[in-house]
N, C-alpha and C positions, 0 to 999 in steps of 0.2 A: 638059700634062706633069704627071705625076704627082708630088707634095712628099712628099720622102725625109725620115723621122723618124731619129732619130737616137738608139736608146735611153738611150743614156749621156747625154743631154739633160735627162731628167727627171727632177726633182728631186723625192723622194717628203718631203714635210713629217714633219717629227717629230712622231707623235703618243704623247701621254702623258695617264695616264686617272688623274686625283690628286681621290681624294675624302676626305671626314672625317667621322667621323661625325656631328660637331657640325653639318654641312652640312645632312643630312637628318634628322636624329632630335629629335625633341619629346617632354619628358616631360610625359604628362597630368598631371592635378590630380588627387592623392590626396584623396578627400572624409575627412574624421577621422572614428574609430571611436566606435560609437554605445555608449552603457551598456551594451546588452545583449552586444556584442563582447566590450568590453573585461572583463566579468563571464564571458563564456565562457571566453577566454584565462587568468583567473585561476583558474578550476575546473579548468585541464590539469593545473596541479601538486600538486592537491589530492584528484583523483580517486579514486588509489588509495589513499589514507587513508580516505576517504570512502565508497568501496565496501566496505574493509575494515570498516567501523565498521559500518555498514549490514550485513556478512554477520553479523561478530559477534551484533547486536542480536537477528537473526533467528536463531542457532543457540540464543541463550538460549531466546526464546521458545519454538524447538521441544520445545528439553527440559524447560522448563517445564510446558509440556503432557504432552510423556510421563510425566514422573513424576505428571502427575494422571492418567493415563491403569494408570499401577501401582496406584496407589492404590487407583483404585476396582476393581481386580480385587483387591489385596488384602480391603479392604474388604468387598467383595460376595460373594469367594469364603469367609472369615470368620463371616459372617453365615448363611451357607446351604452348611455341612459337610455334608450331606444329598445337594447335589447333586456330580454327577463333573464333572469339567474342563470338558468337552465343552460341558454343561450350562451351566454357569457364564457358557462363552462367547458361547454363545448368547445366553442373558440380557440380556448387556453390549450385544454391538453389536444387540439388539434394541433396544436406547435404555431397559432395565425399572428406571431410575437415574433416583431424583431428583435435581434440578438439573442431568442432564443427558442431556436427552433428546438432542439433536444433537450428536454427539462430532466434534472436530476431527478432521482425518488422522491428524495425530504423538498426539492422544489415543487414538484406534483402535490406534495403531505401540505406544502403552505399554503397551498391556492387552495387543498380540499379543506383544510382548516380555515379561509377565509370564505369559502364560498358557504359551511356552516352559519359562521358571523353574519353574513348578510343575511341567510336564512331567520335566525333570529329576529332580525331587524326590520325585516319585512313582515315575518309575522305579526309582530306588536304593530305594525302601520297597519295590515291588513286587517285586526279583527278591532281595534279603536273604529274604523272607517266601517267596520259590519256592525258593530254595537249602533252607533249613531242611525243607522236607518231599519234597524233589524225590526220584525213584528211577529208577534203570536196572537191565534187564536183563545182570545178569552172562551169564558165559559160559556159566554151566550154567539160563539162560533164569528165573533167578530176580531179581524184582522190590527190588533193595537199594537204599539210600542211595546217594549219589553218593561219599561219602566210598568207601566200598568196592568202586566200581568203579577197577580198574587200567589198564583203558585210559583215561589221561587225555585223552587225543584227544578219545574220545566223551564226554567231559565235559563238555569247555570249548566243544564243537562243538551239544550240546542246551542250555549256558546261553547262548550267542549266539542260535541257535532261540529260544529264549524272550525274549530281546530283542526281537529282530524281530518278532515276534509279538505283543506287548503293544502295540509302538508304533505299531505296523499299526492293530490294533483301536482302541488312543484315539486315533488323531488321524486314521482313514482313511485313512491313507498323505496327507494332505495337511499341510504343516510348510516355513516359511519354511527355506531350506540355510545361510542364513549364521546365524540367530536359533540355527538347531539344532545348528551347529558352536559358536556363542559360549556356549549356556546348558547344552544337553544332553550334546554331546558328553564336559564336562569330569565331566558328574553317570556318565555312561556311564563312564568310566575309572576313576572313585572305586569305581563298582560292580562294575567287574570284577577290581580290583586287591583288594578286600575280599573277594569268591570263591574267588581265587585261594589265598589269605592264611588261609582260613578253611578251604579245604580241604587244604589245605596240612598246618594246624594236624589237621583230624581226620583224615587220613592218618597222619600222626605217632601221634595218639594211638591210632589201630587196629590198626599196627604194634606198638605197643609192649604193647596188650593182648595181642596173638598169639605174643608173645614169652614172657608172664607164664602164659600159657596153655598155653604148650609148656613152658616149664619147672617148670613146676608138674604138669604130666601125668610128665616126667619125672624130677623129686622123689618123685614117689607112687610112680611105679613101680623107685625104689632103696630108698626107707623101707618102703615097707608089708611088703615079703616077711618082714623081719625081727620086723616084730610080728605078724605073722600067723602066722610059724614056731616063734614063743616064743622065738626065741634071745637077745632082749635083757633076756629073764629069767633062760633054763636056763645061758647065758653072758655075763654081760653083758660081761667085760673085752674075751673077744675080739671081742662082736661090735661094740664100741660102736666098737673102733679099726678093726676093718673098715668100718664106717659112715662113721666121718670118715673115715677115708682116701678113700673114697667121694666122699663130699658135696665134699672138699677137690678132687678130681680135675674133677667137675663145677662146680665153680668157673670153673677153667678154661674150661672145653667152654667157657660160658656167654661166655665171654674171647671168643673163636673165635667165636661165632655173631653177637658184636658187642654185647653185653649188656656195659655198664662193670661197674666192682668195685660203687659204689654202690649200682648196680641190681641188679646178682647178692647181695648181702648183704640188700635190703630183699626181695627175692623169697624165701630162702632164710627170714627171717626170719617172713615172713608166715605162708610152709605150713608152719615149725614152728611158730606160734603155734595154728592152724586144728589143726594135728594133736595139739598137746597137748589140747587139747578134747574130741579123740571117741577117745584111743586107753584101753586099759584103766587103771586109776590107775597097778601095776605096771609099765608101758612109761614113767611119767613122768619117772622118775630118771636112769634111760639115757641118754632122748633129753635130757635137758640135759647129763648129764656127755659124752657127744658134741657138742652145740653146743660146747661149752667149748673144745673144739678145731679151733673153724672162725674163720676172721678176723672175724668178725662177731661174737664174743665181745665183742673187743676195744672196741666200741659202748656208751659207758656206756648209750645210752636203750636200745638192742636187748637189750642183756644186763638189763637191769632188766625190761622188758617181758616177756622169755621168763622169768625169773623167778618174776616177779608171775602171770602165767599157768599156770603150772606152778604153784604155791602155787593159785591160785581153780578149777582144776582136782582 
């Protein structure tokens, strides 16, 4: 006969799973740290002072060197004004320098840093010495000064050409960009703020010859009829006061064309000086008792000048 189990019979034992760590875990034996550790661990906190002190040491020495490296290009280049730049450099890093035939890097980095400097330097000499003889074709194909070309475009556009082209030729188009932006570039702005400035100035002053040029063309041609007609002899009352009235009106004009009072009285002042000079003695009387009545009378040094002029006349 078959034994009938009885599930509610079996009694399942409580199991419970209670460990600690302290049960299974053993700590090894720390061996102590040896000098050389403990010497490491104390360099952590002093590294970057230490690297620091070390780059320092080494950025003096570099520049130490480079300024021997200036040096001898000043030096050398000094010594031998004969040679061009070019020349000079050659020389250098050929090692053609006593006491130093083997040039460090950052020695080499100073001479190519000073052979920039001079680059500069030369160019400002260079293109002052082209400005002063340079010429363009005006508009009527005639070979002028730059001052008297009016298109300033084609100016400033053939003294950039000429830039370019100098520093092509010295250097072979070959030039560190940063050496050339830190040494040259500032020598290049000096030079073209100096052209500018310069042309500027003889614009100005060619301007105002053409002024003195035109007023003085038409001075002649209000004076001269009068002594060429004798009427500041056969009449002088009327015609002197027709003159100044004249010359007074043209005053003016001169107002209009942009010619100040100063400038209109020293220009007025000149061509009567010039024409008491060549006119017959009898026209000398006239033409002063007509100045008399131009604002520039009123000029002690003008009035004494025309004076004395008219008397050594």
């Amino acid at each position: 006969m078959t034994r009938k189990i009885d599930d509610t019979a079996i009694k399942t034992p409580d199991l419970q799973i209670k460990a600690q760590i302290s049960d299974t875990y053993v700590r090894p034996t720390v061996a102590p740290e040896s000098d050389l550790e403990q010497l490491a661990q104390s360099l952590v906190s002093v590294q970057p002072s230490l690297a620091k002190y070390l780059h320092t040491k080494q950025e003096e020495k570099d520049d130490f060197e480079i300024a021997q490296g200036i040096q001898m290009w000043d030096d050398y280049a000094a010594s031998h004004k004969n040679f061009s730049e070019d020349e000079v450099y050659k020389k250098i890093q050929a090692g053609d320098l006593d006491g130093f035939r083997k040039l460090t890097r950052m020695q080499k980095q100073g001479i190519y840093q000073a052979r920039h400097r001079m680059l500069g330097l030369n160019l400002q000499t260079h293109l002052a010495t082209w400005a002063e003889g340079a010429t363009l074709e005006d508009e009527n194909g005639n070979a002028v000064p730059l001052a008297q070309v009016k298109d300033q475009e084609r100016v400033m556009t053939a003294f950039m050409q000429e830039k370019a082209r100098w520093v092509k030729e010295v250097t072979g188009g070959k030039f560190d960009p940063i050496l050339y932006q830190q040494y040259v570039a500032n020598a290049e702005n000096s030079a073209i703020n100096t052209f500018i400035q310069k042309q500027a100035a003889a614009r100005v002053e060619q301007l105002h010859n053409e002024q003195v040029r035109t007023a003085t063309g038409i001075l002649d041609g209000l004076v001269m009829p009068y002594i060429q007609n004798g009427s500041l002899i056969a009449n002088p009352d009327t015609a002197v006061t027709q003159l100044t009235e004249t010359l007074n009106m043209e005053a003016v004009a001169m107002a209009q064309r942009g010619i100040n009072e100063t400038d209109a009285m020293k220009i007025m002042s000149q061509y009567l000086q010039a024409t008491l000079k060549i006119v017959p003695v009898d026209n000398i009387e006239p033409l002063l008792a007509m100045a008399k009545g131009l604002p520039l009378w009123e000029n002690p040094e003008i009035r004494k000048t025309l004076t004395d002029t008219g008397e050594n006349a």
